[in-house]
Every structure is written in structure tokens, then in C-alpha cells.
N, C-alpha and C positions, 0 to 999 in steps of 0.2 A: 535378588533380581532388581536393577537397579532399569527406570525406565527415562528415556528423554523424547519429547513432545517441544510441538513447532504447529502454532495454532494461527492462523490468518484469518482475520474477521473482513467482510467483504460487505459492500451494502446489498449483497442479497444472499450469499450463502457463505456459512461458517466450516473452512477448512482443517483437516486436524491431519497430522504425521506423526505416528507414534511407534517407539521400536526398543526393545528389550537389550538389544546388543546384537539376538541373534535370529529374530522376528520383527516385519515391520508391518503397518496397518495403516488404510487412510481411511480417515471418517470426513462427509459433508453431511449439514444440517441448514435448515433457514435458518439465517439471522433475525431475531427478532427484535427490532428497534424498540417497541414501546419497555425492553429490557435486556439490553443488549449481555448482560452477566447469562441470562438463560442460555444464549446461543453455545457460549463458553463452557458450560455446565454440559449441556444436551450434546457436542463436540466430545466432551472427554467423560461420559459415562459411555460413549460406544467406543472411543479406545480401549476402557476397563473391559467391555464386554468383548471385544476381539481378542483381550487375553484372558477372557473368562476367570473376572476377579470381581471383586466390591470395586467402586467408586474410592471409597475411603480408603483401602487396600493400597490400589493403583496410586493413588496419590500422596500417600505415604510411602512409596517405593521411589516416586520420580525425584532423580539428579538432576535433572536439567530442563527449566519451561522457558518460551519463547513465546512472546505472544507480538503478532503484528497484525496491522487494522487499517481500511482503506476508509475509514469515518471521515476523518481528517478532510482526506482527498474527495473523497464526496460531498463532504459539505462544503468545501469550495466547489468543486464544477457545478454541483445545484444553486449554491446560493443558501444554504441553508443551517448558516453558524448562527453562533449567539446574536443577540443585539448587546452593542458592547457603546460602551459611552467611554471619550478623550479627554484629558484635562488636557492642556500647553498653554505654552509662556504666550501671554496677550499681543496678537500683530501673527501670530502662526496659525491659526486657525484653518484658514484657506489652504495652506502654503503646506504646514507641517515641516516645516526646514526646509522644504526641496524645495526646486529650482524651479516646478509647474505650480500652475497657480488653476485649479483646483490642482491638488497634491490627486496620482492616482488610487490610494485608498480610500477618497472621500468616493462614496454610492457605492463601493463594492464591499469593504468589508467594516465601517464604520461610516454612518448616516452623518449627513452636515451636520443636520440640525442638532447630534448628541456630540458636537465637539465644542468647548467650551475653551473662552483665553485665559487665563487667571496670572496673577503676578506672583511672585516667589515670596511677595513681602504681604500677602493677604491675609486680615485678619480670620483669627477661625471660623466665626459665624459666616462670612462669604464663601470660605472654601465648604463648609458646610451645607451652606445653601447649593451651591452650584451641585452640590454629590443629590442632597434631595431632588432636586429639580430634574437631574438625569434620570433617577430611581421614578419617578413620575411619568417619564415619556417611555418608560419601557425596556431601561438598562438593565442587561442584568451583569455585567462586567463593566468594568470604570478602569480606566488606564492612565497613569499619571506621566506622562514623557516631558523634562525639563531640556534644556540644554544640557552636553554634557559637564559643564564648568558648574552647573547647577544640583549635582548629585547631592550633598548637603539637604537641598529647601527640598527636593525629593523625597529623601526621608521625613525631612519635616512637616509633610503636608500629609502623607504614608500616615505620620501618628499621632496627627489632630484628627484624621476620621476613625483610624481605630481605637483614640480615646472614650469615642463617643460611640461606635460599633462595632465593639471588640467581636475578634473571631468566634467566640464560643456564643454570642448573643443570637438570639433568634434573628432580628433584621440588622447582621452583622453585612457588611456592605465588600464585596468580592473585589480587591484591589491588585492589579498589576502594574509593575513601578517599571519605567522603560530600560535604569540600568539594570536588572535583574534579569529581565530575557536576555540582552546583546549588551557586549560589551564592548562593540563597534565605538567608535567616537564619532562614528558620520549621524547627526545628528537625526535627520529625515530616516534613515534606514534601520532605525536604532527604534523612532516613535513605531514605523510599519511593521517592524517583526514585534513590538507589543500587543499592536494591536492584532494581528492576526493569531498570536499565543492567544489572547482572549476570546479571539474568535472562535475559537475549538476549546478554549479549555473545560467550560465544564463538561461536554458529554466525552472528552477523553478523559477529564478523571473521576465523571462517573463509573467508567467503563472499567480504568486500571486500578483505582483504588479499593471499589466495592468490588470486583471479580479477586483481588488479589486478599480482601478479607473474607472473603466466600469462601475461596479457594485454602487457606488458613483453615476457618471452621472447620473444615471435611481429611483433615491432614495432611497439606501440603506444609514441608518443612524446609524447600529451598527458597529463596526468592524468584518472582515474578521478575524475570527479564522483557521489557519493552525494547520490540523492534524501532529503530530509527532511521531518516529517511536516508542516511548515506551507508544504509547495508550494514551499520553495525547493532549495539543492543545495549541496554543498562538497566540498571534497578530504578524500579518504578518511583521511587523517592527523587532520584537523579534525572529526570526525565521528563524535562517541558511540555506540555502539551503542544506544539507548535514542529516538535522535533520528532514530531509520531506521522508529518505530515509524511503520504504518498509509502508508509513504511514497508507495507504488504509489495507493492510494487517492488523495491529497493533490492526486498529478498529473491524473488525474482526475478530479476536482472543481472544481481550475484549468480545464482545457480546457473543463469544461460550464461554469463562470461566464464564462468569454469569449463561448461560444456562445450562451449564453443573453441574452446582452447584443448578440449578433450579431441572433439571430432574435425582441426584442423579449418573453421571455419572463421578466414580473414576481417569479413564485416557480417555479421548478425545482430539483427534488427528482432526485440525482443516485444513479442504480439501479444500482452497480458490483457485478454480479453472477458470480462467476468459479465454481471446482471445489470452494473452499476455505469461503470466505467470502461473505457480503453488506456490504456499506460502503455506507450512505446518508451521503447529505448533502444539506444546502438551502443554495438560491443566490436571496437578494433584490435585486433591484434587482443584475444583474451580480455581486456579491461572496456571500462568504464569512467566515464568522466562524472567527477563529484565539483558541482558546482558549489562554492561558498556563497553565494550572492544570488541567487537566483530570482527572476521574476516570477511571479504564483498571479496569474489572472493582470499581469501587468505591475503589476505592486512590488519594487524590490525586496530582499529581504536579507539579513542575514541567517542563513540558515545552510549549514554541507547536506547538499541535496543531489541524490543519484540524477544525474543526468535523463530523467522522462517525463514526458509531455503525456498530460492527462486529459482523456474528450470525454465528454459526456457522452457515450456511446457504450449500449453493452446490453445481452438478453432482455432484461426490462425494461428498456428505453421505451418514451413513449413516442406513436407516431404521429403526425399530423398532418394535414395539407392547405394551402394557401387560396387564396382567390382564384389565384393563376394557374393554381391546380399541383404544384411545385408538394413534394412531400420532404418531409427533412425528417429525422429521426432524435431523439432527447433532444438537450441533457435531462428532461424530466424523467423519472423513473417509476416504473409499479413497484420495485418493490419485489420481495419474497411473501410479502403481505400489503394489500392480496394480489400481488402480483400481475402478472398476464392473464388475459381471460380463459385461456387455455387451462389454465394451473386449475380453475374451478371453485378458486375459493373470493368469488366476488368482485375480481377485477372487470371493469368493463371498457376499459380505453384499451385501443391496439397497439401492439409492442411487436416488437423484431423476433420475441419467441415467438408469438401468434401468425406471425406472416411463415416461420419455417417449419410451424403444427400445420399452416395450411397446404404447404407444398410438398409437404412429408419428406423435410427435411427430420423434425424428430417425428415420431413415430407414433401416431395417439393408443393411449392406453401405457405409452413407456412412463416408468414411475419415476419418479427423480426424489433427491433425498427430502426428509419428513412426508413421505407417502404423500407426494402430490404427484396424481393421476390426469398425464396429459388427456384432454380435451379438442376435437375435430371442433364440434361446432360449435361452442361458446367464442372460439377462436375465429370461425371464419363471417364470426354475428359482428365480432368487434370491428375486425379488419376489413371490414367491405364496406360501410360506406366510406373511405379513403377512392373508390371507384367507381361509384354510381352503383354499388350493388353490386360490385364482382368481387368475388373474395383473391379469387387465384391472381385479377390483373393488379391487385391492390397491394399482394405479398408481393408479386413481382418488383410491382414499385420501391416499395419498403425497404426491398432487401438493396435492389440498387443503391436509393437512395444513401444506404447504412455503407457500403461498401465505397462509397463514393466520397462520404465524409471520411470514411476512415484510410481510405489510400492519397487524399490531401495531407493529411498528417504526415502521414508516411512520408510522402514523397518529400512531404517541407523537412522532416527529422535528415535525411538523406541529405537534400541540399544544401544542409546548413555545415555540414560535417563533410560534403564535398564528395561524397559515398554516391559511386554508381550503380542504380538498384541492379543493372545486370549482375553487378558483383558482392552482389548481396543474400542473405540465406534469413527466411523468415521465419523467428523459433514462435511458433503459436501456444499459446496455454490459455488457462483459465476455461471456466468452463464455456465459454462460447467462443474458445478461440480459435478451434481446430475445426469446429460448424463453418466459420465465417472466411475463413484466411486463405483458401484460395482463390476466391473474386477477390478478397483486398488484392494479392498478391498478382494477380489478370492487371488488376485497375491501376497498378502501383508499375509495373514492369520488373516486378521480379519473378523470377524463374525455378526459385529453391524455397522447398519449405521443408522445417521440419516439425514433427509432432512429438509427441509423447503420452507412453502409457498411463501418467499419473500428473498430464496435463492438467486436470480437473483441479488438482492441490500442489501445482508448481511450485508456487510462491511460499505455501505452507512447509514443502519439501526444500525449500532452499534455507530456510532460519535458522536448517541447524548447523550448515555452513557460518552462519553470521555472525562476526567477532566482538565481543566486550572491547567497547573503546570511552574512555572518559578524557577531557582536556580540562589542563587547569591554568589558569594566567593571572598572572599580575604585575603591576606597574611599579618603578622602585620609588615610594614615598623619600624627600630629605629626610636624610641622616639614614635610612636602613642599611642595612648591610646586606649585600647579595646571599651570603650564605642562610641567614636566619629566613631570606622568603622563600628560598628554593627550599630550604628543611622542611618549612610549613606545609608546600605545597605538598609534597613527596609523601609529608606524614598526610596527608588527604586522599594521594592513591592508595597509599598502605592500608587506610581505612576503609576505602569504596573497595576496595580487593577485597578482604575481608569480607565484606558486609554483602558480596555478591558470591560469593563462597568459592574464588575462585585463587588458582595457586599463587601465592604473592611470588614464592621463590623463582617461578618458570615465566612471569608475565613480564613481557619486555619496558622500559619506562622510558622513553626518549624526553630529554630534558632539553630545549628552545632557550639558545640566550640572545638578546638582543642587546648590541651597544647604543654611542648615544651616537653612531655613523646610520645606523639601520641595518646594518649587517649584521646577520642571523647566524650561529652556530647551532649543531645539535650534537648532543652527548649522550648515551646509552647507559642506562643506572639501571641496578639493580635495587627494589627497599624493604629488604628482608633482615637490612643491620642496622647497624648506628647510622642515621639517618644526617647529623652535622658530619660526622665524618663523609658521607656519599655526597653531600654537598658541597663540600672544598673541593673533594677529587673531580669533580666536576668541572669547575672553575678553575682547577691546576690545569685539568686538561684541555679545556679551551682554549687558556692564554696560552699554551703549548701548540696549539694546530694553528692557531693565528699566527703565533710570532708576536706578538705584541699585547701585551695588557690593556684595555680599554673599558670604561665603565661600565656597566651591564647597568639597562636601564628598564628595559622589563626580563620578563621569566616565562616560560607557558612549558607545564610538565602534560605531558598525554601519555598513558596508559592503553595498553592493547593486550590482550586475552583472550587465547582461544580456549576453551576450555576440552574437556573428553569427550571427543565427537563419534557419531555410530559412525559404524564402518559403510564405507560407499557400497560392498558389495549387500550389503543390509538394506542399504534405502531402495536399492535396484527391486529388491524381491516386491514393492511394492507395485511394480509392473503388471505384477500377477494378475490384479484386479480381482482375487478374491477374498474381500475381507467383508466380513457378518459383524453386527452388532446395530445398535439403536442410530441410524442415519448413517451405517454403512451403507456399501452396495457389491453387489458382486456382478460383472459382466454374466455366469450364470442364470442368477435369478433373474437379472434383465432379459435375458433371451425368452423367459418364459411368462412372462407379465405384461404379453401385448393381447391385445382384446380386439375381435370384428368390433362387425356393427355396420349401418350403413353409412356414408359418408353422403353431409349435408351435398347438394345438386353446385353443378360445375366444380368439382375437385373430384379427382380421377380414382378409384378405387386401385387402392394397393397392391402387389403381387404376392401371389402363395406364399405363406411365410414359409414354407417345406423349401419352397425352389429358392430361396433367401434373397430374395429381390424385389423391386418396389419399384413404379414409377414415382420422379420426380423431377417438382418443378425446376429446373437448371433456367435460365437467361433465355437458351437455345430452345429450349421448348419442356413437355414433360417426355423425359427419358427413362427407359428401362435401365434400374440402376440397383448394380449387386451390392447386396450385403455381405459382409464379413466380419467375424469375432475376430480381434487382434490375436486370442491366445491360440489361432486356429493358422495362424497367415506362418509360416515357415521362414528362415532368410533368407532360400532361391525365388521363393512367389514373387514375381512382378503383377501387381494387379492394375489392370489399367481404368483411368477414371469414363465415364460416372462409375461412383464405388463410394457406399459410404461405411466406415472403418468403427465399432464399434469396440469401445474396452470403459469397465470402469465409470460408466456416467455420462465418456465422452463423444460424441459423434466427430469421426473427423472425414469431413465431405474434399473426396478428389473429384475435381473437374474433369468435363469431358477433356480431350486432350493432355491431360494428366495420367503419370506414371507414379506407381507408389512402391517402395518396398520397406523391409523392414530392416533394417543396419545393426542392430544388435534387441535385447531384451527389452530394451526403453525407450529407444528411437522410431521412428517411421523419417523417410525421406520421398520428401514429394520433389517432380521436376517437372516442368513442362516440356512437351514436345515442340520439335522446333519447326 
């Protein structure tokens, strides 16, 4: 029995999708920052447990692991990457090559004060000094970016510090060299994607390197595939920290462009709503747009990035309010630890889950995974002074306020793309995405939403869609010969094929030739033979589609791989929403795991759980609003909103004026009435 897993780490809970070929299983757990491998761990002993095996077992069975993490992406919307220290060339300090004078990564992801000028002709004790001096104010990453006519003194500066603080040394000194991230020759956007790899790097390869020897110890015997941020995946050796940015999202927006292309759906607008974050994205016509160049907080980058916009908005955002009285929502976060006050485990600032524990949007006493037992009044302790003491006018607030930032977004994602929200469909995921998405979708003007059975682990359920892709490029040195660097490269994919365990003979290889006009040819190679031989035919068959022979002046080979994917009608059974194990859940057990009690003064006492109905707070007032189990709702039911839709962990709240129904085993479709 051979198992494949697709594991999404999130800043507040850890996703798991795991499926035999002919069973499939979704596990959530907290993420646990102070050890983010635990989450990983705690994630796939409750897959083991849904197939009722060992750990060790189970992971000695798996063909295929996927792991994607919105770390990255959260420690940019927080603010909460490395402190990372610059070298460049003396006179760029301010500048960083670009064109603005302060350069925009100076205060966002690399401090003034730890950018330093240095000359390419400095003796060692200087460049020595300037590394200690950084290591003093607080670096713990040092980034060397020269010009690029300067790659030479690059290295040469690279290994006057590692002469003196080799890697293996206890205060061995963590160096990033700017040609090694980007091989860009635009000089400013070549330093920026340095420095922002440094800015992530070490808790992403705390994350991927020790989870991926963990995972080793206990008997995993394939490689560790790292999700990347344009949807595709690579072995963790291959794999920048910087290219893990926004990944979890990536998968995500893959899965809804396929869907959306499933269910006919021209512009959908993809609502990855989790604890941490918001990730929008648009899908025209099936696809997605991969940006090469992208902005991240303003700061250009080189970097192929799915086309989404990341806000600091999501279940543990925290809330605040102003002089003026004004309340805004994140990007600060609680956390899964200790999260929202509600959760019970210590949180005590107000958060967007505490304001929908208060309105009984979730349900107090509902457990959510690692047995955190929502909470009425720790929640409505937190959230009320946000209103002089009222808890319900304070959630009100809260929730506006969250929906209000988040349908700005929206609307800017729309306009930029020229997409009119009438003609648009809102796919919600994540676990707060199908709670929140029809006031986005009110405040936004759109009219179509859809949901999902195993919303909860969208993102997690889309990576096993997500393709093995690697690029290789290089430039032709005088005297080379075209043929001996395309061999080189080629023998490089034939290597990383290999070494990711994946079929060399079925993996497509498009070979990039470029002359010395700029004009681009590609050519489709196979490299499971003689490798000089697949390189002239190459080259024979370019100057053939050309017509003319011209000098090839660079090369870039890129590899693409899909490997043995479970079957679609496999990942559907995951809709079921009944899988057991250590941070499963089952929509059963849920149904039975809500608790009376009295409900702190001004919030309205509940309705009979027998009659499956509840008042709650809507905008409009508190409304008598039916419950329903997803595996309960048929495909003729039209349920009309207030209705909140239970399956799986996830609440998904239709509006008053809203219609819901269900479109096949995995969808809901929400519309509004007109």
C-alpha cells in the first residue's frame, strides 16, 4: 500500500490530505511555532491513525510528500523575518542600485543602520570588521550583493569570512551571496530577492531541513517535496527559502483554477482565508497569472509568484480601536497559541474568532482541532471593551470592520484585472473562509459564492495536484561551445529527476535557446540517453525552425513532472467529513460536543439544539438561524439564508437573502437574491 500526503503549514493550524489510492483522510492540528516540526509530526501521526497503522509504518509506505507553508508569507505581512545585515559596493547603501533614494527594502525587510558600503578591493580585516560589527547590532543573516560585473570579488569576499568562520564552526557567520538567489542582472532586484531569501531563510530551513531529517529518522524513504510559490514543488536541497514564499496559498489557487474550469466558472476570485492571513486570487478562463517580478510589501523581487495578494486578516487577527473610535482588524495575530480568548488557553486581546464566539457565529463548547474548547465568555471579556462594555456591539464592530478590509482587497484584485465583480464567483476556503465570505462578498458586490466540503484543507488538497518543476540557465562564457553547456545542464535535470524519485523517461524537458538578436527558441528533449547526442539535436533543430543559424548566446533547460497522482474521485471522498485520528475531526463528533451553560449578559441565549437552530448576530440584527450538517443537505435542498452549513470543522454562514444549495458531493453554491 503505497500512501501520498499534501501537508500545508499555516500560522495557526496545520493541514494534512492523505490517501492510499483508494481512501482518503484530512487531518488539522495547531501549529506550533516555538517547533514548527511538531506540527508536521502531530499532522501525520493522525493520518497514520485514519489508516489505523504505526507512524513508522505509514511512513515507510508513503510515495509521494508535499509539504507547503504560509511561514514565509506571514512573516512578511507581520513584519516578523530575520534581522538580516547587507554588504554593497560603497555609494549604494541608500540606493541599493535602484532608482529611489531610500531603495524600498530599506525599514521593511533589512534596517538602514545594518547596511554597510564596502569596496570589492577591501582588505580582509575590513571586510571582517564590518561582518563583526553587523553580528553585534543584532544580524543574524549577512547578504553580500555586488554589482553584477562584480560576481568574482563576490566570491571573494564569500571566502575571506568563511576562512575565518567556516560553516561547521560554532560562530560560523550565515552568508547569502546576491548572485546565488537571482540570476537577474538588474542589479537593485538581484540585492532585494537576497535580501528577502535571508529574510526567511533560517525558520524556513529550520522547518524543511530538520522536519525532513525527523521525518528520515521515523522511515520516510522518498524525498521531502517543498511547495513553491508558483504552484509548482522540488526537493528541499533545491529550494530557496524565498521560493517557499506565499506557497500554501499557490496550492490553492491551483486547485480552484482547475475547479473553476471543472464547474464552468469564467472569473473566480480565490478566498484563502485561514488564522493568519487573507490570500486572494483571480482565475480567468481556468488559469492563473504567475508573476516573475513581483512586488512583496512594495519591494520588487525576482521571484515566479502565483498571482495573490496577502492581508493580514484571518481567525486570529487581532482587534483594536482608535481615539476616534475607528476599529481595524490585524495584521497582528494570536496565534493557535495562545490564540483568541475564546480558544481558553490564555489569550487575552480580541480577535475576529472572539467577536463570531460572541454572536454565535461558532458555537461555544464547539471543539476545533487539538481539543480547543471554544469559550462564550473569556471571549466576550476580551471583545467588549472595543465598546464601552458591550460585547455584541463590539463583535458587530469587529466583524464589519474585518469584512470591510477584506472586500477593499477584493475589489482592488478585480480592478486591476478589469473583472466585474457581478461577473465574478467567490471560491471561499480556509478555515475562516466560508465563516466570513458572504459579508466579504455583500461588501465586495459579488453575487456567487462557492464553498467546500474540505474547505478547511483546500490548499492542503490542492499539492497533490502540484507539479515538479526545476529551471536551469546559463550564459555562453568565450570559446564554449553550445553543445557541452546544454549537456551540462540536461545532465543536471537528469540528476534532480533522479534524486526526487521521479520518471526521467516521461518528464518533459523544454530546452530555451537564446541568440545574440534576443530571440528565444524552445525545443522539447527527452534525458534518459546520450546526453551530447540530445544536445546537437537540439541545436540541429533550432537552426531548422529558424532557417538560419545564429549564435546561441545563453541556454535555460526547465524540467516538469508530474508524478502518480491519486485519483480525483479519491480526494472527493474526502468530503465526507468523517475521518478520526489524533487532530482529526469528524462533522459527527462535532454535532455532539456542544455544551449549555449560561451565556455571559447581553448575548442572546441559543436555540434548542433538537430544533437545530440558533439565533445570531447578522449585521441586520440577531436572527433565528437554521442549522444544517452538510452530509444531511440532499442536491434538490435549497436552503435559504440565515443558515449556517456545518461539515468537517467548517462553518459556512449564508446570509439573510442568500440561497444555498449543494451542486455535487464537494461544492455548495451560494447566490444572492436579487
Amino acid at each position: 500500500m503505497t500512501y501520498s500526503v499534501g501537508i500545508d503549514m499555516g500560522g495557526t493550524f496545520t493541514d494534512g490530505v492523505f490517501s492510499n489510492g483508494e481512501l482518503a483522510a484530512s487531518v488539522k492540528v495547531p501549529t506550533t511555532h516555538f517547533d514548527l516540526t511538531r506540527s508536521v509530526m502531530a499532522c501525520l501521526a493522525g493520518g497514520a491513525a485514519t489508516f489505523d497503522t504505526s507512524l513508522e509504518d505509514f511512513l515507510a509506505d508513503v510515495g509521494l510528500f508535499r509539504l507547503a507553508t504560509t511561514i514565509g508569507t506571514n512573516a512578511v505581512v507581520t513584519g516578523t523575518g530575520d534581522t538580516v545585515g547587507l554588504l554593497v559596493e560603497a555609494g549604494a547603501e541608500k540606493s541599493l542600485y535602484g532608482p529611489s533614494d531610500p531603495a524600498p527594502a530599506l525599514g521593511v525587510f533589512v534596517d538602514p543602520d545594518h547596511v554597510v558600503g564596502v569596496s570589492p578591493a577591501s582588505a580582509v580585516e575590513e571586510v571582517l570588521r564590518m561582518c563583526r560589527d553587523l553580528v553585534q547590532r543584532g544580524v543574524r543573516q549577512t547578504v553580500v550583493s555586488l554589482r553584477a560585473e562584480r560576481r568574482e570579488d563576490e566570491t571573494r569576499l564569500r571566502e575571506l569570512v568563511r576562512d575565518r568562520y567556516p560553516a561547521h564552526y560554532l560562530r560560523s557567520m550565515p552568508l547569502t551571496m546576491g548572485w546565488e538567489t537571482a540570476g537577474t542582472s538588474d542589479d537593485a532586484v538581484r540585492t532585494s530577492t537576497a535580501v528577502l531569501n535571508a529574510y526567511l531563510s533560517r525558520p524556513m530551513a529550520k522547518l524543511l531541513y530538520r522536519t525532513e531529517g525527523i521525518l528520515q529518522h521515523y522511515g520516510l524513504t522518498v524525498p521531502l517535496l517543498a511547495a513553491r510559490s508558483d504552484g509548482t514543488c522540488s526537493r528541499t536541497a533545491r529550494t530557496a527559502a524565498v521560493s517557499t514564499y506565499s506557497s500554501g496559498p499557490a496550492a490553492g489557487l491551483g486547485l480552484a483554477a482547475a475547479q473553476a474550469g471543472r464547474y464552468g466558472d469564467a472569473a473566480a476570485v480565490a478566498f484563502d482565508m485561514g488564522g493568519t492571513t487573507l490570500d486572494i486570487g483571480l482565475v480567468v478562463d481556468g488559469a492563473f497569472e504567475v508573476d516573475p517580478t513581483p512586488e512583496i510589501r512594495g519591494v520588487r523581487v525576482a521571484l515566479p509568484v502565483a498571482g495573490i495578494v496577502s492581508v493580514g486578516l484571518g481567525g486570529s487577527s487581532i482587534a483594536s480601536v482608535d481615539s476616534s473610535g475607528v476599529v481595524t482588524v490585524g495584521p497582528d495575530s494570536a496565534g493557535a497559541v495562545p490564540g483568541p480568548a475564546a480558544f481558553g488557553r490564555g489569550g487575552v486581546r480580541p480577535t475576529l474568532t472572539d467577536a463570531d464566539v460572541t454572536l454565535c457565529f461558532l458555537d461555544e463548547g464547539q471543539v476545533l482541532p487539538g481539543d480547543i474548547v471554544l469559550d462564550v465568555e473569556p471571549a466576550c471579556d476580551a471583545i467588549a471593551p472595543l465598546a464601552g462594555g458591550e460585547p455584541v456591539d463590539a463583535a458587530l464592530m469587529v466583524r464589519a470592520a474585518a469584512h470591510a478590509k477584506a472586500a477593499a482587497a477584493l475589489k482592488s484584485v478585480l480592478a486591476d484585472a478589469g473583472v466585474d465583480a457581478a461577473d465574478a464567483t467567490l471560491y471561499a476556503f480556509g478555515g475562516a473562509g466560508p465563516l466570513h465570505a458572504g459579508g466579504v462578498a455583500e461588501s465586495a458586490g459579488i453575487g456567487r459564492v462557492r464553498s467546500f466540503a474540505h474547505s478547511s484543507v483546500y490548499s492542503a488538497r490542492g499539492l497533490v495536484d502540484s507539479l515538479a518543476r526545476q529551471r536551469y540557465e546559463a550564459s555562453m562564457e568565450p570559446g564554449e561551445e553550445a553543445t557541452t553547456v546544454l549537456a551540462r545542464l540536461l545532465a543536471r535535470a537528469r540528476l534532480d529527476l533522479q534524486a526526487e524519485r521521479l520518471p526521467v523517461a516521461a518528464a518533459p524537458v523544454d530546452v530555451e535557446l537564446v541568440d545574440d538578436s534576443g530571440a528565444a527558441q524552445t525545443v522539447e528533449v527527452t534525458v534518459d540517453g546520450d546526453l551530447a547526442e540530445a544536445a546537437s539535436q537540439v541545436l540541429a533543430a533550432a537552426d531548422h525552425a529558424d532557417g538560419a543559424a545564429r549564435p546561441v548566446v545563453a541556454v535555460a533547460v526547465e524540467t516538469l513532472s508530474l508524478p502518480p497522482e491519486v485519483p480525483a474521485e479519491v480526494l472527493d471522498r474526502i468530503a465526507a467529513g468523517r475521518h478520526t485520528g489524533n487532530g482529526a475531526w469528524s462533522s459527527a463528533d462535532h454535532a455532539g460536543l456542544r455544551r449549555g451553560g449560561d451565556r455571559p449578559a447581553g448575548v442572546p441565549r441559543q436555540g434548542d439544539e433538537r430544533a437545530r437552530e440558533r439565533n445570531v448576530g447578522w449585521p441586520e440584527d440577531f436572527l433565528s438561524t437554521r442549522l444544517v450538517d452538510l452530509d444531511d443537505l440532499t442536491a434538490e435542498e435549497v436552503v435559504q439564508g440565515p443558515a449556517l452549513i456545518e461539515c468537517a470543522g467548517n462553518v459556512h454562514a449564508i446570509p439573510p437573502r442568500w440561497s444555498c444549495r449543494r451542486t455535487d458531493a464537494d461544492s455548495l453554491l451560494w447566490e444572492r437574491s436579487a
